[in-house]
C-alpha positions as CSV (number, residue, x, y, z in Angstrom):
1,X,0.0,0.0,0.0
2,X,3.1,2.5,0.1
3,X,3.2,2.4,-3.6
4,X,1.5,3.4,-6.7
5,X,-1.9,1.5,-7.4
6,X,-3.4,-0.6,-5.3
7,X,-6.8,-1.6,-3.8
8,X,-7.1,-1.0,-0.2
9,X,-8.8,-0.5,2.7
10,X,-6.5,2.4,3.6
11,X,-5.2,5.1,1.2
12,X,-3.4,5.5,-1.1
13,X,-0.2,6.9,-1.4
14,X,0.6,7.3,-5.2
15,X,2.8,10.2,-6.2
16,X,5.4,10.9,-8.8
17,X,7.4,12.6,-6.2
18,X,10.3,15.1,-6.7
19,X,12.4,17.3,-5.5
20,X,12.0,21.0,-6.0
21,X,14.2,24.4,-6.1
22,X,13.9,27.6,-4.4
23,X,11.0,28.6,-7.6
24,X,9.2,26.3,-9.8
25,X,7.6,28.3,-13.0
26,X,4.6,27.3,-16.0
27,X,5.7,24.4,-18.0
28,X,4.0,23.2,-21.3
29,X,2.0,20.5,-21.3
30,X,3.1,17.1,-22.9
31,X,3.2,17.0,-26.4
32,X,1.3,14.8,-28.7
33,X,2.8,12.5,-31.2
34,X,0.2,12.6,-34.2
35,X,-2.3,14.6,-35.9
36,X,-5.6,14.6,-33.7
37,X,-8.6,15.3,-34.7
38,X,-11.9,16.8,-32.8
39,X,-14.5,14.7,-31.4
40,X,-15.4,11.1,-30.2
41,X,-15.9,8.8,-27.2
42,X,-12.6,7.2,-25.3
43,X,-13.0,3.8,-23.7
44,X,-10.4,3.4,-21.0
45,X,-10.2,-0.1,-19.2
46,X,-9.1,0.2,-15.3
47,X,-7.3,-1.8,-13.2
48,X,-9.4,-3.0,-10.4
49,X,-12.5,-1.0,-8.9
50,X,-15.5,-2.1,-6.5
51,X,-18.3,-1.4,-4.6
52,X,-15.4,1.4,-2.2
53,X,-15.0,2.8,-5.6
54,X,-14.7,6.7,-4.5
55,X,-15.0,9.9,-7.1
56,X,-14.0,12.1,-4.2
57,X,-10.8,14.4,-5.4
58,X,-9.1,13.9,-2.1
59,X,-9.6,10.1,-1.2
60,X,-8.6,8.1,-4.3
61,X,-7.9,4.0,-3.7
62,X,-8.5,2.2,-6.6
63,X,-6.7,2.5,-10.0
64,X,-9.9,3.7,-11.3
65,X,-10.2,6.3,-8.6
66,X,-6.8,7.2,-9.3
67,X,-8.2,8.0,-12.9
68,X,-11.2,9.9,-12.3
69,X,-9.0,12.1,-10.3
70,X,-6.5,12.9,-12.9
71,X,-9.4,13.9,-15.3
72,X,-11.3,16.1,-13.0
73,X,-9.4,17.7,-10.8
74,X,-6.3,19.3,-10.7
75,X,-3.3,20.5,-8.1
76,X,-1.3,23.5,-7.9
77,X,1.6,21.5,-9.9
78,X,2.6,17.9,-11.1
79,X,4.9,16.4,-12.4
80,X,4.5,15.5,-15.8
81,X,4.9,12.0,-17.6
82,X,8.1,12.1,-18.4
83,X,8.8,13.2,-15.0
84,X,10.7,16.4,-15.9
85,X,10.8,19.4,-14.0
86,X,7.5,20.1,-11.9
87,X,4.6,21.9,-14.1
88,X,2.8,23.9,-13.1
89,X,-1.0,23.5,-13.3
90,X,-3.5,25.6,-11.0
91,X,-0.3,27.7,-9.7
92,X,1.6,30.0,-11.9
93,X,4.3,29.7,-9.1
94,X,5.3,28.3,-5.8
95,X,8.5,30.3,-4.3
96,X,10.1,29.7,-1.6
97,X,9.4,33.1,0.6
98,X,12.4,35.3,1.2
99,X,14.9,32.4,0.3
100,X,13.7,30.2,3.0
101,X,11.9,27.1,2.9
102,X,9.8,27.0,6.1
103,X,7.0,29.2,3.7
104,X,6.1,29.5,0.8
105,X,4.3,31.6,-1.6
106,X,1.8,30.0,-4.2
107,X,0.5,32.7,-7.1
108,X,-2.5,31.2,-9.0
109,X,-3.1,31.5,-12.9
110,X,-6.0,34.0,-13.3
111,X,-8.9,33.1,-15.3
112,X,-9.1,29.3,-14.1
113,X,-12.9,28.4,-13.9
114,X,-14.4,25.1,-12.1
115,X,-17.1,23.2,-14.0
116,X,-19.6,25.0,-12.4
117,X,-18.0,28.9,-13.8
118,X,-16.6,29.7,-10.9
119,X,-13.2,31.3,-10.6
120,X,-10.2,29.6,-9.1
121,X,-9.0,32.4,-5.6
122,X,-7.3,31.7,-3.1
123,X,-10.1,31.1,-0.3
124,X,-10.3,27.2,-2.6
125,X,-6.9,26.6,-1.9
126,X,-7.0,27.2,1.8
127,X,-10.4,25.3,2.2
128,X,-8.9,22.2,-0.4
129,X,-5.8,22.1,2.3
130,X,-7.8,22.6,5.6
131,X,-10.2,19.4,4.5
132,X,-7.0,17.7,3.1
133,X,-5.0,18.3,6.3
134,X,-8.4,17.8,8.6
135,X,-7.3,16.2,11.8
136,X,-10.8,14.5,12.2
137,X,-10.9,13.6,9.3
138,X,-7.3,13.2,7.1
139,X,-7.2,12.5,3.6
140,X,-5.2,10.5,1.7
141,X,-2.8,13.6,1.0
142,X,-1.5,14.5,4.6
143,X,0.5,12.0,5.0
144,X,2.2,14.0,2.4
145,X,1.6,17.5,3.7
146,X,1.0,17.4,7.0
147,X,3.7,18.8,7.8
148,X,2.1,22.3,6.5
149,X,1.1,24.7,9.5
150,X,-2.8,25.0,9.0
151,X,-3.3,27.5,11.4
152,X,-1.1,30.1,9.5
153,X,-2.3,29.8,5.7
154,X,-3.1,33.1,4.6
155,X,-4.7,34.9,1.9
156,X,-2.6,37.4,0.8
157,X,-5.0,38.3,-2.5
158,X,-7.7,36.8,-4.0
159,X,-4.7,34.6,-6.6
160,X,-2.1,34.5,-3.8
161,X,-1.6,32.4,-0.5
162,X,0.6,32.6,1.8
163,X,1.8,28.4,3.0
164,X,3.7,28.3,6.5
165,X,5.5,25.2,7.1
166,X,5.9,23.5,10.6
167,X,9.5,22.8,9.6
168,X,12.0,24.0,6.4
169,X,11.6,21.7,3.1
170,X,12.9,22.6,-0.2
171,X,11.0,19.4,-1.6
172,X,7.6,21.3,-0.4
173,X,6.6,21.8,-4.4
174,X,6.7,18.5,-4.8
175,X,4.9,17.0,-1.7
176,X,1.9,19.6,-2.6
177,X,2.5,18.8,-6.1
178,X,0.3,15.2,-6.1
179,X,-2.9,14.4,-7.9
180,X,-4.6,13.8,-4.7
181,X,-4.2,17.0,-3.5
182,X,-6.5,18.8,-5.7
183,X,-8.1,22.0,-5.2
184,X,-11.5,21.9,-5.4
185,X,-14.4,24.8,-4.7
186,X,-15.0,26.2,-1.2
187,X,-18.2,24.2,-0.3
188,X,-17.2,21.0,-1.9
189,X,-19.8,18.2,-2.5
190,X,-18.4,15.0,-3.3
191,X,-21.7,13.3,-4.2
192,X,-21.8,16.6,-7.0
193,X,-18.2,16.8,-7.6
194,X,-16.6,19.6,-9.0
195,X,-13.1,20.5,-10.2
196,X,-10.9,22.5,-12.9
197,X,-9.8,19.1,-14.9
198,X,-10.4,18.7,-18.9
199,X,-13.4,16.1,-17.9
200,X,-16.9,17.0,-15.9
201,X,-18.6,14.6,-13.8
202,X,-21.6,13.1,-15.8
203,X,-22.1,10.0,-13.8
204,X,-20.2,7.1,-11.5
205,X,-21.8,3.5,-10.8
206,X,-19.3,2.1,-8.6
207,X,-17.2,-0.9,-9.6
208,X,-18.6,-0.5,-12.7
209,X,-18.0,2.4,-14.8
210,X,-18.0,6.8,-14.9
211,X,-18.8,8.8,-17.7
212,X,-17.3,12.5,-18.1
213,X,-17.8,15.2,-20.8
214,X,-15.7,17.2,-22.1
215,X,-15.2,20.7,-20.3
216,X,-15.5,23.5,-22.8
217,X,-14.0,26.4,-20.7
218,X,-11.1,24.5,-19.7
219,X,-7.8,26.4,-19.5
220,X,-5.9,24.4,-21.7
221,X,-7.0,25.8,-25.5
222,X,-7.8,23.4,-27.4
223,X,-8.2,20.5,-24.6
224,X,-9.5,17.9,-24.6
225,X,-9.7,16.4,-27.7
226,X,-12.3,13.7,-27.1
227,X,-16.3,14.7,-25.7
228,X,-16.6,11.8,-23.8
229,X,-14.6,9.6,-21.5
230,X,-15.8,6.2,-20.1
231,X,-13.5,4.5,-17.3
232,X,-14.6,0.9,-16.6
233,X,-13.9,-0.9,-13.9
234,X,-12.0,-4.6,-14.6
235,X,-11.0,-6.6,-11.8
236,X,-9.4,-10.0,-14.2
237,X,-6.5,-9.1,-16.0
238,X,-8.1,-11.6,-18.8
239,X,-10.9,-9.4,-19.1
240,X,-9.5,-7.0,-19.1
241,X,-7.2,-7.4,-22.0
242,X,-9.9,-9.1,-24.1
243,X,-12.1,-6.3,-24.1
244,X,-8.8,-4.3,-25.7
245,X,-8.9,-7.0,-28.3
246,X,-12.3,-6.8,-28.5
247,X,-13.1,-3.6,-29.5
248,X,-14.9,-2.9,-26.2
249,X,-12.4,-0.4,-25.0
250,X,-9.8,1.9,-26.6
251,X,-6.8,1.6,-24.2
252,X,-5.8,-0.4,-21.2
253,X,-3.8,0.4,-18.3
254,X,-1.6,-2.8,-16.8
255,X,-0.8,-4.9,-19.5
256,X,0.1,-8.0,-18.3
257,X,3.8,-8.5,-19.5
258,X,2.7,-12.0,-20.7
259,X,0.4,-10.6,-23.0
260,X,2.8,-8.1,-24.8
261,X,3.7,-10.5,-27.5
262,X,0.0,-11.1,-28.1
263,X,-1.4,-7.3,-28.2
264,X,2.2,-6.1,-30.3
265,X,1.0,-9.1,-33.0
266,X,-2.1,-7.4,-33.4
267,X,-2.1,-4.7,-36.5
268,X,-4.7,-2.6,-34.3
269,X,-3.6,-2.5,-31.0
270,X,-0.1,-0.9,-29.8
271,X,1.9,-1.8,-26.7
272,X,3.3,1.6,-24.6
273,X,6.3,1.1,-22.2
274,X,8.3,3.0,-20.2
275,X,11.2,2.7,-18.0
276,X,10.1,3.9,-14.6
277,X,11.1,4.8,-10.8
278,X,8.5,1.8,-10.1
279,X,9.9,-0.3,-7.4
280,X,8.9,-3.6,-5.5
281,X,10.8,-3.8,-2.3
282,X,11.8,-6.9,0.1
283,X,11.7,-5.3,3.5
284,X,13.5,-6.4,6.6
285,X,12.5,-4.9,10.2
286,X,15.8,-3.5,11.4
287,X,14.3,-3.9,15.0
288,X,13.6,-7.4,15.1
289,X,15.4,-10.4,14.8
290,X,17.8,-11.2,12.8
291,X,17.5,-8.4,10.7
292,X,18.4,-6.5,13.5
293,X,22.0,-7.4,12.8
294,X,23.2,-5.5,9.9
295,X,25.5,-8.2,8.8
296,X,21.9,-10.6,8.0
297,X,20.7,-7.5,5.9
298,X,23.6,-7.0,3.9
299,X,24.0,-10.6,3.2
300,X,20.6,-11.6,2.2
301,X,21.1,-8.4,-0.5
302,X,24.0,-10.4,-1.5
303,X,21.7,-13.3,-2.0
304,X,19.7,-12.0,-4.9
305,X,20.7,-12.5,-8.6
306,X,19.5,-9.4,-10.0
307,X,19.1,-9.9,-13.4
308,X,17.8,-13.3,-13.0
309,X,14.5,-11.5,-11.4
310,X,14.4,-8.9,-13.8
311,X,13.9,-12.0,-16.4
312,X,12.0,-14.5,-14.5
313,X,10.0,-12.0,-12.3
314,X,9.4,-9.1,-14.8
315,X,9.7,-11.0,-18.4
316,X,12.7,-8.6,-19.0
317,X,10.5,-5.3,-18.3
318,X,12.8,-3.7,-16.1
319,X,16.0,-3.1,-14.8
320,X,18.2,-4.2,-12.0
321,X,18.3,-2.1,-9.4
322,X,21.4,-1.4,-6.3
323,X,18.8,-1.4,-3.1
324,X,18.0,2.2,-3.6
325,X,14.7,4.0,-4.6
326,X,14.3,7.1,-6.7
327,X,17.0,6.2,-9.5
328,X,15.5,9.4,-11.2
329,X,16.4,11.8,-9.3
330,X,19.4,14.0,-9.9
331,X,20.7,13.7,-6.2
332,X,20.6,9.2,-7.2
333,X,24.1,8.8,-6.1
334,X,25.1,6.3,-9.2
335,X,28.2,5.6,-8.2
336,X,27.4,3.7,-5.4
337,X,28.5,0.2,-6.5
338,X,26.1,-2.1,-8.1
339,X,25.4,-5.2,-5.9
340,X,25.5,-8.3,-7.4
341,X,25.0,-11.7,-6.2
342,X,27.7,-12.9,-3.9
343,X,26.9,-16.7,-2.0
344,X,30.1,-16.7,-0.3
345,X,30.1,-13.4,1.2
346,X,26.3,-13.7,2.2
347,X,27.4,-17.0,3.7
348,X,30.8,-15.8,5.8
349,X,28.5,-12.4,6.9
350,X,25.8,-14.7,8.3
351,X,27.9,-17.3,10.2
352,X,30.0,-14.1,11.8
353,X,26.3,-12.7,12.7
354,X,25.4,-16.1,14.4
355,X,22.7,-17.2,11.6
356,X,24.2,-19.8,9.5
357,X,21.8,-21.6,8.0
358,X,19.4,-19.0,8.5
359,X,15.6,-19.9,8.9
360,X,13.4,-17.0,8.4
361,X,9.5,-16.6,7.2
362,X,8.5,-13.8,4.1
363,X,4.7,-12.7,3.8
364,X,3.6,-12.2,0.3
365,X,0.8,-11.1,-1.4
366,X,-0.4,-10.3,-4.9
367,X,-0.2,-6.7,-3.8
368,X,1.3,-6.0,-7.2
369,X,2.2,-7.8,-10.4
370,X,5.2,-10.2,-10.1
371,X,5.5,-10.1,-6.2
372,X,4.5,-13.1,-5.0
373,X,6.6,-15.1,-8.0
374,X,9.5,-12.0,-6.8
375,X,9.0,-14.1,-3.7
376,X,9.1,-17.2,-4.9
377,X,12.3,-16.8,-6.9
378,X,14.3,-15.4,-3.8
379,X,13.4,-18.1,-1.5
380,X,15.0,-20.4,-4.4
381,X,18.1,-18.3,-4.6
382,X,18.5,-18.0,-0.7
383,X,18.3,-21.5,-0.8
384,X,22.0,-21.5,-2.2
385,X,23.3,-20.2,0.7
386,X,21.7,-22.2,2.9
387,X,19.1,-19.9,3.8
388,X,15.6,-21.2,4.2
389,X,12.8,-18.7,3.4
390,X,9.6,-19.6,4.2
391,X,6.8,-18.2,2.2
392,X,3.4,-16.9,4.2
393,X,1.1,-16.2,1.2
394,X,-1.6,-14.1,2.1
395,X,-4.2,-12.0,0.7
396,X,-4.0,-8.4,0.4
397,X,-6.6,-7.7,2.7
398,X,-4.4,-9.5,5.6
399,X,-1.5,-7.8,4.1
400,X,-2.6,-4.4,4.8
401,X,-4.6,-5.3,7.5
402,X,-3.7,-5.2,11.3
403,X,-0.3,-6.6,10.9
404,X,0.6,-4.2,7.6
405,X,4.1,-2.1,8.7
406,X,5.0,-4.8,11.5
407,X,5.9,-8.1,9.3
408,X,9.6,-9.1,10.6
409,X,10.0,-9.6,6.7
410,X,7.3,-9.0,3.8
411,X,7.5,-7.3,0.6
412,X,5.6,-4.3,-0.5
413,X,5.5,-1.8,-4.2
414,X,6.0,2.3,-4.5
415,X,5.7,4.5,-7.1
416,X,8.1,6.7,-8.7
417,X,9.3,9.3,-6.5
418,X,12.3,11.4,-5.8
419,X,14.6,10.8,-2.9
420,X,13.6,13.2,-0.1
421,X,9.8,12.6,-0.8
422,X,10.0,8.8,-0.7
423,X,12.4,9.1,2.8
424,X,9.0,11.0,3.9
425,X,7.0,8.4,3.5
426,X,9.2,5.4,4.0
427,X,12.5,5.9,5.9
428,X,12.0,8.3,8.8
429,X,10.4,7.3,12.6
430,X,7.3,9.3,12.1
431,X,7.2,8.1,8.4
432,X,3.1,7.0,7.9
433,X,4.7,4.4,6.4
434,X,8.4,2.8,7.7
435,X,7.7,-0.8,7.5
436,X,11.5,-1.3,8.1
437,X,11.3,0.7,10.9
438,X,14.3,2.2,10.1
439,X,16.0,5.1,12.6
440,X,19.5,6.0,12.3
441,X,20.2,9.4,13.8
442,X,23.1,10.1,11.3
443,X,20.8,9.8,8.7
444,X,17.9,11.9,10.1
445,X,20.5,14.6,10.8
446,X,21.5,14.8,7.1
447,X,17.9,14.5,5.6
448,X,16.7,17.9,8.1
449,X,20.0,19.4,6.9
450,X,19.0,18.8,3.5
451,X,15.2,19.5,3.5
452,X,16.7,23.4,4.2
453,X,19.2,23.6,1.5
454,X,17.1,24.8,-1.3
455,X,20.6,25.2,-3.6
456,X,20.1,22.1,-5.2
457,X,24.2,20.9,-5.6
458,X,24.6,21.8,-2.0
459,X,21.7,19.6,-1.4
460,X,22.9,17.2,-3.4
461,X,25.5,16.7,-1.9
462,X,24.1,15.8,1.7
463,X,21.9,13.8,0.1
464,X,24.4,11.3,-0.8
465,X,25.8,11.1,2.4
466,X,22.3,10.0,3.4
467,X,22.1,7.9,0.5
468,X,25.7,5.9,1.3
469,X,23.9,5.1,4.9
470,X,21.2,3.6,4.0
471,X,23.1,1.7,1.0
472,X,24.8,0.2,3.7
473,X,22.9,-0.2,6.4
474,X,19.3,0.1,5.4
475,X,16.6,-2.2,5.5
476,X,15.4,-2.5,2.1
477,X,16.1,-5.2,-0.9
478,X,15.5,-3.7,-4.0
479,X,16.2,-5.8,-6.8
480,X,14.8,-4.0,-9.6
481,X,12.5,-1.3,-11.3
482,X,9.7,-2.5,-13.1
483,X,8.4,-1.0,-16.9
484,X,5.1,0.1,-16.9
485,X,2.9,-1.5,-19.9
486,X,-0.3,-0.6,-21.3
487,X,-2.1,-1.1,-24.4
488,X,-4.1,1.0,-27.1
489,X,-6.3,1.2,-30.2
490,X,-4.2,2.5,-33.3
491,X,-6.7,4.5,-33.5
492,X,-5.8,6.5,-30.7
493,X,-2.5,9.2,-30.7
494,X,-1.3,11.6,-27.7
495,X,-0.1,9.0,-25.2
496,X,3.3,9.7,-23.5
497,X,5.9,6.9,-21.9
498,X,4.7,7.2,-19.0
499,X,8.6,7.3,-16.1
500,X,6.5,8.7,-13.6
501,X,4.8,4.9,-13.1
502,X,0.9,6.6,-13.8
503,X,-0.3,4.0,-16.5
504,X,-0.9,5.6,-20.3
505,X,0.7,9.0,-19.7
506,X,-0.4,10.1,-15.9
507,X,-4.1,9.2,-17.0
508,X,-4.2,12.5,-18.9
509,X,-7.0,11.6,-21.6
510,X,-7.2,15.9,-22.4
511,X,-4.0,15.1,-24.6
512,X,-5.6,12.0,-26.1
513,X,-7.4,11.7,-29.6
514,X,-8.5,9.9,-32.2
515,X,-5.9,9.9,-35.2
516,X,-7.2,12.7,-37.6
């Protein structure tokens, strides 16, 4: 549940995260690659859905909620498919206020309507933040933002706020910058829901499908290219991918990599796929036994053949990866040296450590595609050096249930993110989600001496301080980055790799068309 899409019973924490710089301007949106023409009805299979299927802008689950919220609503910035530089969307700016990062300033582009006519100020963007941030009732984004002091937002005119932080962070553009922390009207309605994105609510059944129109005064000339958009809701992969071939949908997110070679042999369909920051971790409790012992974690890294998963696990959509998230980020230390399988050494650091033939129990679950055969393939490779792995296969409902962030060793996914956004969520003590429960002093120290350095190279270079740490000591096995695959009707033009991990292009059907 730490990562990109997934069903739960909790929330969701999905972002293309990123760092940021003292002052983030407009970027243009992606470009499309062919001639579009005016007009039509999209199709869109989804990933998932059910009867918890949610349209509300601030508590996305579900792929297909994920979806809906990309198309109706908007945030003050995102990043964009090819996660490049933050672009701006409802903000024309977010600066760090006189060079510091504990506030910031956010100026809105004038003119912005909601689907209902009314303007964009700045009395939406404090209520969108005080429901987001609402201590009785948090949404999915303040595990991102809490960190914002509520009490002191401030209108400073009707298109700028004033944003006061509880502590400095130069990575604040990025952690507001999510698609689940829209701004929606003062007064907001889910059950009538209203936003600034390309598409206006027409109607939802949940688990089964929503409809939207086109919005004809959206900000974006010329945008969106389609008048209606139909997301439908498929829980079997199978189904899914038949309906592609059948003509019942346009496009597909989550094409199974098994069915690549069948949807690329088809002369209508075409296969997208992009390298991402996608990542499916093994994670070891650094408080319990024996991973408690840093000489057991660094030795069952040593255990994994790399490229061995990347083929078995992934059908070769991926890459390896050196136990360390957020390989696109310009502070990724890459000359930290790739791991590769060692037996040996795993085998002389676990006898010194006490744990020769090591007997130890993973929980799995299909949390996310290839995790449980991920698990599978480790516990054959540990096996080598005498290491017994035991696999608990459970479903994901147990997963994330009471036990979720407390299994001694389990496995979990995240999206792409950038470094000091991920350590948010995942590597700090009040983290909302450190299921190593990982805590060294050293490191906290560098990552609050880097969450004030807006000068990027200066933050930099603390970063990979931080980064050596946890390379060494850390509680995560990453083997690799997965690929994300989907799959769409020739027909169709406008869809962008998507490196961010967001399946066909960050969901953004306003730049998708049929060919002209």
């Amino acid at each position: 549940m730490a990562g990109g899409m997934m069903l739960s019973t909790s929330g969701l924490l999905a972002a293309c995260g990123g760092g940021a710089s003292s002052s983030a301007s407009s970027s243009s949106s992606p470009a499309t690659t062919g001639k579009i023409k005016a007009g039509g009805s999209l199709r869109v299979g989804a990933t998932g859905g059910g009867a918890k299927d949610t349209i509300d802008a601030h508590l996305p689950t579900a792929d297909p909620d994920i979806m809906r919220c990309w198309n109706l609503y908007e945030p003050l910035a995102v990043r964009p498919p090819d996660f490049g530089p933050l672009e701006m969307m409802l903000a024309e700016s977010l600066e760090a206020e006189h060079g510091k990062a504990d506030s910031w300033i956010v100026k809105l582009r004038p003119g912005i309507e909601f689907h209902n006519g009314k303007s964009v100020t700045a009395e939406d963007v404090i209520f969108s933040l005080n429901r987001i941030l609402d201590p009785k009732n948090p949404k999915v984004g303040a595990a991102s933002v809490g960190y914002i002091n509520a009490a002191g937002l401030k209108k400073i005119d009707q298109h700028t706020i004033r944003i006061p932080l509880k502590f400095a962070n130069a990575t604040f553009p990025d952690d507001i910058g999510q698609y689940f922390n829209s701004i929606v009207p003062v007064g907001y309605d889910p059950s009538k829901p209203i936003g600034t994105g390309a598409f206006m609510y027409e109607s939802f059944t949940p688990g089964q499908q929503s409809v939207f129109k086109k919005f004809p005064n959206y900000w974006q000339t010329g945008k969106p290219y389609v008048d209606t958009l139909t997301i439908i809701d498929f829980t079997d992969d199978t189904a899914r991918v038949n309906a592609l071939l059948g003509g019942q949908v346009d496009a597909i997110d989550n094409l199974p990599t098994g069915q690549i070679g069948q949807v690329q042999s088809n002369s209508a369909l075409k296969v997208l796929i992009a390298q991402t920051g996608e990542w499916q971790p093994f994670t070891m409790r650094v408080d319990q036994t024996p991973f408690s012992d840093v000489r057991v974690r660094q030795a069952m890294r040593l255990i994994v053949d790399r490229p061995q998963m990347v083929e078995q696990v992934l059908s070769g959509q991926g890459r390896i990866g050196n136990d360390m998230y957020a390989p696109l980020d310009p502070a990724y230390d890459s000359a930290l040296p790739q791991r590769h399988q060692d037996i040996e050494q795993a085998k002389s650091l676990l006898k010194a450590a006490g744990h020769a033939n090591l007997n130890v129990q993973l929980v799995t679950a299909p949390v996310f595609q290839g995790v449980v055969q991920a698990a599978e393939v480790f516990a054959q490779q540990a096996s080598s050096a005498g290491v017994t792995v035991n696999l608990r296969k459970v479903d994901t409902t147990t997963f994330y249930g009471a036990n979720y962030l407390k299994w001694t060793f389990a496995q979990d996914f995240w999206a792409t993110r950038e470094y000091l956004p991920q350590v948010a969520q995942g590597s700090l003590p009040n983290s909302p989600f450190n299921e190593t429960h990982w805590a060294d002093p050293t490191f906290i120290k560098l990552i609050n001496q880097a969450r004030a350095t807006l000068d990027d190279t200066k933050r930099y270079q603390v970063l990979h301080e931080a980064e050596q740490i946890e390379y060494n000591s850390g509680g995560y096995i990453i083997p690799y980055f997965t690929n994300q695959v989907d799959a769409y009707s020739v027909k169709l033009t406008g869809f962008i790799p998507p490196k961010s991990g967001f399946p066909l292009g960050n969901y953004w059907f306003k730049n998708v068309g049929f060919v002209a």
